[in-house]
C-alpha positions in Angstrom: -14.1 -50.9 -10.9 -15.0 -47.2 -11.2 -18.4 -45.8 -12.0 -19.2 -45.4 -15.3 -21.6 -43.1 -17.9 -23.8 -46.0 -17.6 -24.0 -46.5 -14.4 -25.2 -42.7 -13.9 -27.9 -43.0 -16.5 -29.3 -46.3 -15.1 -29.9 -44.2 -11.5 -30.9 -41.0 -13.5 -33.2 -42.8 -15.8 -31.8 -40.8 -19.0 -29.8 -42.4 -21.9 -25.7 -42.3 -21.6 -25.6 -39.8 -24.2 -27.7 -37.5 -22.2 -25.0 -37.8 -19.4 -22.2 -37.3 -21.9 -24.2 -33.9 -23.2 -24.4 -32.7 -19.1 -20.2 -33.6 -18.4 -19.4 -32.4 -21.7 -21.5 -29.0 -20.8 -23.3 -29.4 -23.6 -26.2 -27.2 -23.8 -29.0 -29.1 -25.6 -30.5 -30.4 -22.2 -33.3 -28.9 -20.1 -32.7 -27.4 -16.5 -34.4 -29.9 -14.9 -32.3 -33.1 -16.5 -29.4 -31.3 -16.3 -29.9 -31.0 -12.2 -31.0 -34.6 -12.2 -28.4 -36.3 -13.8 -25.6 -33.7 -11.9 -27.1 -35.0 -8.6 -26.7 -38.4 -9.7 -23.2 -37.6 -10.7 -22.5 -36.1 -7.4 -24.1 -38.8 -5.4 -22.1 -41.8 -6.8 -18.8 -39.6 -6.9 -18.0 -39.9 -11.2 -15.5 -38.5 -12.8 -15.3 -38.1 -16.6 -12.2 -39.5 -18.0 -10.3 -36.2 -18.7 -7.9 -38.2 -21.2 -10.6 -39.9 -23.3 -12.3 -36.5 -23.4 -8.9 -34.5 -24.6 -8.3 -37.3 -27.5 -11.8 -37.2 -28.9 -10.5 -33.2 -29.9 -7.2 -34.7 -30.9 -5.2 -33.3 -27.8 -3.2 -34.6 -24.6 -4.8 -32.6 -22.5 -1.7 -31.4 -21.2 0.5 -27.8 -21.7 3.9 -27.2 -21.1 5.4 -24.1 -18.8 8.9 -23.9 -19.4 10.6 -21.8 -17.0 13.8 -19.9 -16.3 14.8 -20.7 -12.6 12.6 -22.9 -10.5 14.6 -22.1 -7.6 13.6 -18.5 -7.9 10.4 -18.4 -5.8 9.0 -15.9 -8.0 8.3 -18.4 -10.7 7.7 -20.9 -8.2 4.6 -18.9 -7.2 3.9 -18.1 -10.7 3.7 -21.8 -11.7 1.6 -23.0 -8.7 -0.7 -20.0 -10.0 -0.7 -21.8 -14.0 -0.8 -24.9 -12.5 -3.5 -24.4 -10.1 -6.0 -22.4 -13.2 -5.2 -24.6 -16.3 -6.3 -27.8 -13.7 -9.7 -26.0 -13.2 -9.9 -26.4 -17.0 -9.1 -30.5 -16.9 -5.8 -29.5 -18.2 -2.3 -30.7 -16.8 0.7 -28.6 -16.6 4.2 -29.9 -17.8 6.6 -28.0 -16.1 10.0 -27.3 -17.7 13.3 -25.2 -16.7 15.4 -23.9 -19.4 17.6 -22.2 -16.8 17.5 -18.7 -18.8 20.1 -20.7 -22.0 19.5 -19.8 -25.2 19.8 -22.8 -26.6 17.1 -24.8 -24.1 14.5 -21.5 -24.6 14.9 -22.2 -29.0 14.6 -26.2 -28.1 11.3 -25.3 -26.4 9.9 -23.2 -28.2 10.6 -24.9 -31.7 8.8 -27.6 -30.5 10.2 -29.9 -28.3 7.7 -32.2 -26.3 5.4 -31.2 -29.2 4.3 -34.7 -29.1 3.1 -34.6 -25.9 1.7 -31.4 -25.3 -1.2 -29.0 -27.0 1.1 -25.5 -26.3 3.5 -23.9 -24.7 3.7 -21.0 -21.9 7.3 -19.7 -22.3 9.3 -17.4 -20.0 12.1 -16.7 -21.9 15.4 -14.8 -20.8 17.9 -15.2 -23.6 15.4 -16.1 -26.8 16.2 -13.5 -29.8 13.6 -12.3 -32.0 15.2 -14.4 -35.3 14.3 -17.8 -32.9 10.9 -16.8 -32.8 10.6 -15.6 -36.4 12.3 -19.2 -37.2 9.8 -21.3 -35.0 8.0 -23.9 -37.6 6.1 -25.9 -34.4 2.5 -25.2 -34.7 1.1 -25.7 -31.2 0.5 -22.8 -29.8 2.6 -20.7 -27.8 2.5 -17.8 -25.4 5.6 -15.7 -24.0 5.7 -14.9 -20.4 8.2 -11.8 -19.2 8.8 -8.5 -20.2 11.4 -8.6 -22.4 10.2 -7.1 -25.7 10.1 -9.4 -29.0 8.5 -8.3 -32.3 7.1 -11.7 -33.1 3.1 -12.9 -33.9 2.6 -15.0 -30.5 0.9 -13.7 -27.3 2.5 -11.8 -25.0 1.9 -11.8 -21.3 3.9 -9.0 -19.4 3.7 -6.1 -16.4 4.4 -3.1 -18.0 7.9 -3.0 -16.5 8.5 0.8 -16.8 5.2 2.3 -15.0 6.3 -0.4 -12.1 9.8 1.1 -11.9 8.7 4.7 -11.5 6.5 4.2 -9.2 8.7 2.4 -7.0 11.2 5.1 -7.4 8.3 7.5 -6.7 7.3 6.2 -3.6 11.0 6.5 -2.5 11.1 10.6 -3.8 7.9 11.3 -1.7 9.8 9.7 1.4 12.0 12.2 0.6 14.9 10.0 -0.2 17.5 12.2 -2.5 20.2 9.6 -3.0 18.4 6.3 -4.5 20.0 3.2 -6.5 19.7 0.8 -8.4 20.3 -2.7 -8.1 20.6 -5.4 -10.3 21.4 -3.7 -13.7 22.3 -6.3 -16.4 25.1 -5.5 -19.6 23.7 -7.1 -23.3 20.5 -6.5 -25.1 18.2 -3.0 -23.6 15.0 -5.1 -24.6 15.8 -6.9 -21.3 13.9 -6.7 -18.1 16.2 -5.1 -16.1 17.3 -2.2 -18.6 13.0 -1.2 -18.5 13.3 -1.5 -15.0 16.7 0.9 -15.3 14.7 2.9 -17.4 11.6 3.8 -15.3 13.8 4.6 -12.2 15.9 7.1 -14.5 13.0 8.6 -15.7 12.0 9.4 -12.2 14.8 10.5 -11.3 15.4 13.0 -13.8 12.3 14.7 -13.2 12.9 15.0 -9.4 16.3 16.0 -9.7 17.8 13.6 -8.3 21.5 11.8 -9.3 21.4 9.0 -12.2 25.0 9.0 -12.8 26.7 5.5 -12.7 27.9 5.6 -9.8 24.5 4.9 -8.0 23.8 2.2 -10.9 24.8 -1.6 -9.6 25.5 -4.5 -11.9 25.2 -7.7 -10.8 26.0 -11.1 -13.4 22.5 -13.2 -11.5 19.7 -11.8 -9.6 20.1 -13.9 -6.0 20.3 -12.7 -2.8 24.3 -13.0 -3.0 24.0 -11.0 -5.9 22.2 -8.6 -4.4 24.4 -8.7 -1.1 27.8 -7.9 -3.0 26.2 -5.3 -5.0 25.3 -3.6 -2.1 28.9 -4.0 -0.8 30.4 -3.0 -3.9 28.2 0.2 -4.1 29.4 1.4 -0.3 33.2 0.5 -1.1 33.0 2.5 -4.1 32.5 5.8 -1.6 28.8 6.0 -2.7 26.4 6.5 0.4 23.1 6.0 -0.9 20.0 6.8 1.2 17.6 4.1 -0.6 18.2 1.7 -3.3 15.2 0.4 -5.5 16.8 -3.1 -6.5 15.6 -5.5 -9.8 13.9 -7.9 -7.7 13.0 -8.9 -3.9 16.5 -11.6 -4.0 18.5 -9.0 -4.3 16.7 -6.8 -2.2 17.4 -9.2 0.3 21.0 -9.8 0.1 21.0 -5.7 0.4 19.6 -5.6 3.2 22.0 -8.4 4.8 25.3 -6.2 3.6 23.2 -2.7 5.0 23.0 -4.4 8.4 26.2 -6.0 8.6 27.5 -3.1 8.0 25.9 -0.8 10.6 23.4 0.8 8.4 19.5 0.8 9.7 17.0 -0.1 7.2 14.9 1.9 6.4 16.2 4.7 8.8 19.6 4.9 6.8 19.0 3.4 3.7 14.9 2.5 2.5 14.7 -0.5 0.2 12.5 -1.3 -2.4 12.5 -5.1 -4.2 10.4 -6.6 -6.7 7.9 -9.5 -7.5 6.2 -9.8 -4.0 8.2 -13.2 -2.8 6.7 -14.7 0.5 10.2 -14.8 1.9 10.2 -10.3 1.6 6.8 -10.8 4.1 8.8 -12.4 6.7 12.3 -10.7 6.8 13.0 -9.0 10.5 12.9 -5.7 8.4 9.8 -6.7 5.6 10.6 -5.7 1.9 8.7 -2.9 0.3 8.1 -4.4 -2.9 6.1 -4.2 -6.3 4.0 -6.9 -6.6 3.0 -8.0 -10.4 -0.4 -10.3 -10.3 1.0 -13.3 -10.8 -2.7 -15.2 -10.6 -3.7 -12.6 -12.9 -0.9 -13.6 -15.4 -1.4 -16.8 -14.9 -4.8 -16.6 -16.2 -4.4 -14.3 -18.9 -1.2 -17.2 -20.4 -3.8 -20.1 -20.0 -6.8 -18.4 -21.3 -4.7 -17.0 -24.7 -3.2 -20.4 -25.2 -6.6 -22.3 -24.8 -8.5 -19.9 -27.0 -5.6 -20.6 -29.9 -6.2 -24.2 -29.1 -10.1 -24.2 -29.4 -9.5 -21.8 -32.9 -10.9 -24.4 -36.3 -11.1 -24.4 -39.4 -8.5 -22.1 -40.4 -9.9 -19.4 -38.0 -7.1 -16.8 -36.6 -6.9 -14.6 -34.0 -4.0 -11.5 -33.9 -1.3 -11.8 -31.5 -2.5 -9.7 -28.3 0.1 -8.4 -25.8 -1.8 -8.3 -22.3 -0.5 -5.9 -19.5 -1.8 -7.6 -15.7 -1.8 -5.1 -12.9 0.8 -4.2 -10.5 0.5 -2.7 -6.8 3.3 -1.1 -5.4 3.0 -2.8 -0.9 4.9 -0.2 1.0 6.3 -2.1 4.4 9.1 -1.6 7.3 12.2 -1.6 4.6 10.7 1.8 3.7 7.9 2.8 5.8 9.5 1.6 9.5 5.8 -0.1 10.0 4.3 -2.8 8.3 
């Protein structure tokens, strides 16, 4: 049988509620009981009953993060970060994959699992603005991502455009004159891809440099066989670019397979530049230049917005925020030749 409240009060010499006020953080106890009664905690090795504690304020204790590809490392990196921060606040994470469908993202975010969870983290790919303006579910929800929605929920995103330029930046001051892009995307310009476009045309443009479609690639997923037949496509096609800034470190990747297989020395040919900061761009024979979004930054900012809706009574609101984390651009050997 486990230790219990009254089993800590007995050695403390205090009353049980006194130990419920010093695990519930309470503040109405002195220093000195407070230490007491934590030492006592520590030295039989109790731990408060997360789920009793959660249903006393009428919740689970659990939040969902519904994601688009699990497979992508990227979000696999991103959910150990939500995971790992909402469990230092006693709360579980319910981890979902939607697999970028429309129709999975509305399910989600009108409110399935709404039984069993207190809110919702979404990443959505596909989700329109009307499926957000329809939502009746009332636990809380925060979007993930930078596509752009004009809804009343928390938005967590990178500010997609700055990142692109100054990715393509760090190529121009290289002195790179012929740069492309990878991993454009047809449909909607809200999406990520099309900011990501935009930033590097912006660049471009004011350096001078080409931003015809010929050095634009399209590709229908963002893996690294996407990225590798882009890159193939793009050298059939007669164009010779000297660096490529592509839509995310996958299909940086696969470029760099299709440069090498092909004869071409990266960076000493062709420099390339991915996106996210995936483990697997650190340990590439050539490593990936990349721009890394703080992911344990967003991870945080997701959790703390959804738990400050959840803690919100008696009719209190708050106005939907839109938080922008940090980025770093971390130059390596795919454009520096060093790491």
């Amino acid at each position: 049988m486990g230790i219990s409240l009254k089993d800590v009060a007995l050695r403390a010499g205090v009353s049980v509620k006194t130990v419920s006020n010093v695990v519930n953080e309470y503040r109405h106890v002195t220093p000195q009981t407070r230490q007491r009664v934590q030492r006592v905690i520590d030295e039989l090795g109790y731990r408060p009953n997360l789920t009793a504690r959660h249903l006393r304020k009428g919740r689970t204790g659990m939040i969902a993060l519904a994601l688009p590809e699990l497979g992508n490392p990227y979000f696999a990196e991103l959910a150990d970060a939500v995971i790992e921060y909402a469990g230092a606040l006693d709360y579980i994470v319910l981890l979902d994959h939607t697999n970028g469908r429309r129709d999975q993202e509305v399910l989600f975010a009108q409110g399935f699992r709404a039984r069993v969870i207190d809110g919702l983290i979404l990443s959505p790919i596909e989700l329109e603005n009307e499926d957000l303006l329809a939502r009746e579910s009332d636990a809380p929800l925060v979007l993930l991502g930078e596509r752009q929605y004009d809804a009343p929920y928390d938005h967590i995103a990178i500010d997609n455009v700055a990142a692109a330029r100054t990715a393509a930046a760090h190529l121009i001051e290289l002195g790179r004159r012929r740069i492309a892009f990878l991993g454009a995307r047809h449909g909607q310009a809200r999406q990520t891809a099309h900011l990501r476009l935009q930033g590097w045309r912006e660049v471009m443009a004011e350096a001078g440099r080409p931003t015809g479609e010929e050095y634009v690639a399209a590709t229908d997923g963002y893996t690294r066989e996407d990225g590798a037949q882009a890159m193939a496509r793009l050298l059939d096609s007669g164009v010779r670019p000297d660096a490529v800034f592509c839509y995310n470190d996958l299909i940086a990747i696969g470029a760099m397979r299709t440069l090498t297989t092909r004869g071409l020395r990266v960076p000493e040919d062709v420099a390339v530049v991915g996106f996210d900061d995936i483990e697997d761009g650190r340990y590439c024979a050539t490593t990936l230049t990349t721009v890394a979004p703080h992911k344990r930054a967003i991870a945080r900012a997701a959790t703390d917005a959804l738990l400050e809706r959840l803690a919100l009574t008696g009719g209190q609101e708050i106005e939907p925020r839109r938080v922008q984390p940090g980025f770093a651009l971390i130059p390596r050997e795919s454009t520096t030749g060093r790491s």
